[in-house]
C-alpha positions in Angstrom: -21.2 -23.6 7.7 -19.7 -21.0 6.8 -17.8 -18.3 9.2 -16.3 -15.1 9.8 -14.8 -15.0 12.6 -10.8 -15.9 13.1 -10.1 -19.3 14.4 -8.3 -20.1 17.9 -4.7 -21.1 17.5 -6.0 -24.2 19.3 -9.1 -24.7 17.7 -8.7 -28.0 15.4 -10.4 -27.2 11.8 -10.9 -29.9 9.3 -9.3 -29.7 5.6 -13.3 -28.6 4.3 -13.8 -26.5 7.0 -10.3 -24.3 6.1 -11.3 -24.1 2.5 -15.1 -23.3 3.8 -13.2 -20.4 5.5 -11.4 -19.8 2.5 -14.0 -19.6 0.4 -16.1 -16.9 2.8 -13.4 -14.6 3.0 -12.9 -14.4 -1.0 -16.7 -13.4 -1.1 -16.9 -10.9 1.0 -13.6 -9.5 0.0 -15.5 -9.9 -3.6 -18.4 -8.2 -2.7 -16.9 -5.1 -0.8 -14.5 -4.7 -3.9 -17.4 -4.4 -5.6 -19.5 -2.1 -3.7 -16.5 -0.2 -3.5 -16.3 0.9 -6.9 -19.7 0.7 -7.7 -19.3 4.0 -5.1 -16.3 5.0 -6.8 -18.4 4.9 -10.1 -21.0 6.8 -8.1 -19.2 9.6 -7.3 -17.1 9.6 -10.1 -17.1 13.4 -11.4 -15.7 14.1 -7.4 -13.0 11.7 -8.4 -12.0 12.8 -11.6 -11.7 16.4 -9.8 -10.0 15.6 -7.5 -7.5 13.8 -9.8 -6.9 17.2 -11.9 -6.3 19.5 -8.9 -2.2 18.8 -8.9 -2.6 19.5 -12.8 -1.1 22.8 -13.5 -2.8 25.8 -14.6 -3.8 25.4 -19.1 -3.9 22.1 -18.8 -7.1 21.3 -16.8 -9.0 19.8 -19.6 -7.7 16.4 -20.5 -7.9 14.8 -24.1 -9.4 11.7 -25.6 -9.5 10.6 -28.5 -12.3 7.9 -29.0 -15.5 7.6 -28.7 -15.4 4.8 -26.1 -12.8 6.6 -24.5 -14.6 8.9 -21.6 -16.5 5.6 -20.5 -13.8 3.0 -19.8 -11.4 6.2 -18.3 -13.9 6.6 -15.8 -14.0 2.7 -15.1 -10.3 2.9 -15.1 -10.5 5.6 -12.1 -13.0 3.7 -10.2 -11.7 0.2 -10.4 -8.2 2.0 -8.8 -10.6 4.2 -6.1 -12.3 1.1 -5.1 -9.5 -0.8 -4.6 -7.9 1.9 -2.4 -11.3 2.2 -0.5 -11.7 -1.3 -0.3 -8.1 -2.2 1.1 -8.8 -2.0 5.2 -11.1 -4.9 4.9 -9.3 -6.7 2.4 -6.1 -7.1 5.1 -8.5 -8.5 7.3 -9.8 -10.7 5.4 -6.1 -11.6 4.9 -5.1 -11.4 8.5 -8.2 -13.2 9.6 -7.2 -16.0 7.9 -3.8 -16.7 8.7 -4.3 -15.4 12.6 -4.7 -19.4 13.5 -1.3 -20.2 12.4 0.2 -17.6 14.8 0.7 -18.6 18.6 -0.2 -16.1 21.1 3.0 -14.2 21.7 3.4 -14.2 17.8 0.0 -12.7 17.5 0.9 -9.5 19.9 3.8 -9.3 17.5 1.8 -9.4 14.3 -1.5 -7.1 15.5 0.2 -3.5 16.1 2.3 -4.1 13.0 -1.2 -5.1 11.0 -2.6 -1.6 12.5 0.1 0.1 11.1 -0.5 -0.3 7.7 -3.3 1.4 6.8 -1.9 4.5 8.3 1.2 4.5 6.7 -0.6 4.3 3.5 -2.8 6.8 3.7 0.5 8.8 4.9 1.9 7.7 1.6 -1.1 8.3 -0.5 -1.5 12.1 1.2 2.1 12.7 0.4 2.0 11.9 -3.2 -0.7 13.8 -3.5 0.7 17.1 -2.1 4.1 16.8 -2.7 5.5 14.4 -5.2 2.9 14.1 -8.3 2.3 18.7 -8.2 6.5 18.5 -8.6 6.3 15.4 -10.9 3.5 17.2 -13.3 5.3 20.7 -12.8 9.0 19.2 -14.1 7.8 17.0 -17.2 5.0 19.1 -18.7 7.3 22.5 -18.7 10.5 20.3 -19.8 11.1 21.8 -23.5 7.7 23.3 -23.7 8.4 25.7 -26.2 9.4 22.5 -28.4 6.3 20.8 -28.3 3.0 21.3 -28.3 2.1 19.5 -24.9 -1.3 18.2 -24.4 -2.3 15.5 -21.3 -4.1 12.2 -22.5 -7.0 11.2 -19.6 -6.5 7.7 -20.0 -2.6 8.1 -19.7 -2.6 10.9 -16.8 -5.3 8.7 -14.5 -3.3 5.7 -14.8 -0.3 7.6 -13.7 -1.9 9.5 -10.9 -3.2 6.6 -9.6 -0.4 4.1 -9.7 1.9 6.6 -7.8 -0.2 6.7 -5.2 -0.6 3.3 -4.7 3.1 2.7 -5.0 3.9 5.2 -2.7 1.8 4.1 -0.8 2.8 0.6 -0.8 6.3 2.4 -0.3 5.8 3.7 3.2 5.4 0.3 4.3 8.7 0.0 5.1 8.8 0.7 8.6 6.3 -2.3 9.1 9.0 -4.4 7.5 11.7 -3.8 8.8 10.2 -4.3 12.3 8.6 -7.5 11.5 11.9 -8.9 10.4 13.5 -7.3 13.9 10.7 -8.3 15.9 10.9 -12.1 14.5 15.1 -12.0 14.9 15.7 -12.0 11.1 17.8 -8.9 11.3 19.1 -6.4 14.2 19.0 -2.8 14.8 22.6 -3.0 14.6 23.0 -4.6 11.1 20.7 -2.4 9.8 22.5 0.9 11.2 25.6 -1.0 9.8 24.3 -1.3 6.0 23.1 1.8 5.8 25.0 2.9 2.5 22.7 -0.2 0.7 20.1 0.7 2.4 20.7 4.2 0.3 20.9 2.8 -3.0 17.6 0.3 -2.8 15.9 3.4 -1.8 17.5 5.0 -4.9 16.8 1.9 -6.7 12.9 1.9 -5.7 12.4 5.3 -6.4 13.6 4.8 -9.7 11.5 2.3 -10.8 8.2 4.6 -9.5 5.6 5.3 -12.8 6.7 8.5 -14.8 10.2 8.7 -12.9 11.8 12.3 -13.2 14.7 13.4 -11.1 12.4 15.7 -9.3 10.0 12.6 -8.5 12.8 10.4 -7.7 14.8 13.1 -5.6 11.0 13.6 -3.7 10.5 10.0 -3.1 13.9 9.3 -1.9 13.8 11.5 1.1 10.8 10.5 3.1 11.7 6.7 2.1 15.5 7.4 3.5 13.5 9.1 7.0 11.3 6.6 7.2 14.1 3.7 6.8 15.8 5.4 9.7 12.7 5.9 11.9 12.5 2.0 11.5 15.8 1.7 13.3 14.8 4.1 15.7 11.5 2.1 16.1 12.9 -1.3 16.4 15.5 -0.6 19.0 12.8 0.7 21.3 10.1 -2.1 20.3 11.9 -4.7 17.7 12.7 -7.5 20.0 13.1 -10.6 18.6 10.4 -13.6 19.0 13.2 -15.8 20.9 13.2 -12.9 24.0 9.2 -12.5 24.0 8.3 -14.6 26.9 7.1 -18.4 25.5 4.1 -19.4 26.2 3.4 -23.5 26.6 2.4 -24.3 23.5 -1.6 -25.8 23.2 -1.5 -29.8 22.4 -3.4 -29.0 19.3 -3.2 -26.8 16.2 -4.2 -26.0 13.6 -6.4 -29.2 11.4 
């Protein structure tokens, strides 16, 4: 039979009963992908407006050039919408199905750090959208304009609006890694304080490798990462201690089947 709701760490489930669960989860994950952008696809002209607004002023109007073109842009843009509406539900899915591996004191680790993602990426997302891709579009589309005659693709400008929003927002993750590796006594407060000069240059690093990288973009992308690699510190020396100081529990006589 098949079931939603997230096993005990004690409850014994048999090999068909995992891959029952298994099996659930990927449907509904399925189906709310794709009621998610067939509401994307819906409301696609609100989209595809709010996409232009960072566009600066003369180059509103975006260009295609075939016939087919118009249609599978606007797929493009809801597929990428739907997935970013759809991503709350699709961690739990995730979550819920590897919550039975964790013991109880390693759940009250995992929960608050799982809360915290979707707020840093909407954080991220909100950002990029205000700040990084306006400076990004500002920079390369009035770098040697009177040399060229600069016009904006649709199919080329979605794909880059929407893949830096998703990698920033994937990028303000960090905070929720770097305390789930204090929190489980991979690393210390203390050795990250220590390393922070390599801590600089992957954030250099990561900022580089960002879709349509500019110095401006790069420069924009760097700071927050840089703030929010120190607020980790900050974060874990108040809350980051590690799984061998959380008070044990006594560990069930079954697990996981």
């Amino acid at each position: 039979m098949a079931r939603l709701k997230p096993a005990k760490f004690d409850e014994r489930l048999t090999l068909v009963e995992h891959l029952d669960e298994l099996r659930t989860r990927i449907i509904v994950s399925a189906v709310v992908l794709v009621v998610a952008i067939g509401l994307a696809f819906w409301q696609n002209s609100l989209l595809i407006d709010i996409a232009q607004k960072p566009l600066p002023a003369g180059h509103e109007k975006l260009l295609t050039f075939g016939v087919s073109e118009p249609f599978f842009t606007t797929i493009k843009i809801s597929i990428y919408a739907g997935i970013l509406l759809a991503l709350p539900i699709l961690l739990y899915q995730v979550y819920a199905f590897v919550l039975p591996a964790f013991s109880p004191s390693e759940r009250r680790v995992v929960l608050p750090l799982l809360l915290m993602v979707p707020f840093l990426f909407i954080a991220g997302t909100v950002f990029a959208y205000y700040i990084i891709i306006p400076a990004a579009l500002k920079f390369l589309l009035n770098f040697n304009a009177d040399d060229f005659n600069i016009q904006v693709r649709a199919s080329e400008y979605y794909g880059f609006f929407m893949l830096t929003e998703i990698s920033v927002g994937l990028l303000f993750q960090v905070p929720v890694g770097i305390l789930a590796m204090t929190r489980l006594g991979v690393i210390t407060p203390s050795q990250l304080a220590h390393n922070r000069r390599y801590a600089l240059l992957v954030v250099a690093i990561i900022a580089m490798l960002l879709p349509g990288t500019d110095p401006v973009t790069m420069l924009l992308c760097m700071l927050p990462l840089y703030v929010l690699f120190e607020l980790s510190i900050l974060v874990a020396r108040l809350f980051g201690t590690p799984r061998s100081e959380i008070e044990d529990e006594p560990a069930p006589a079954g697990g996981v089947g």
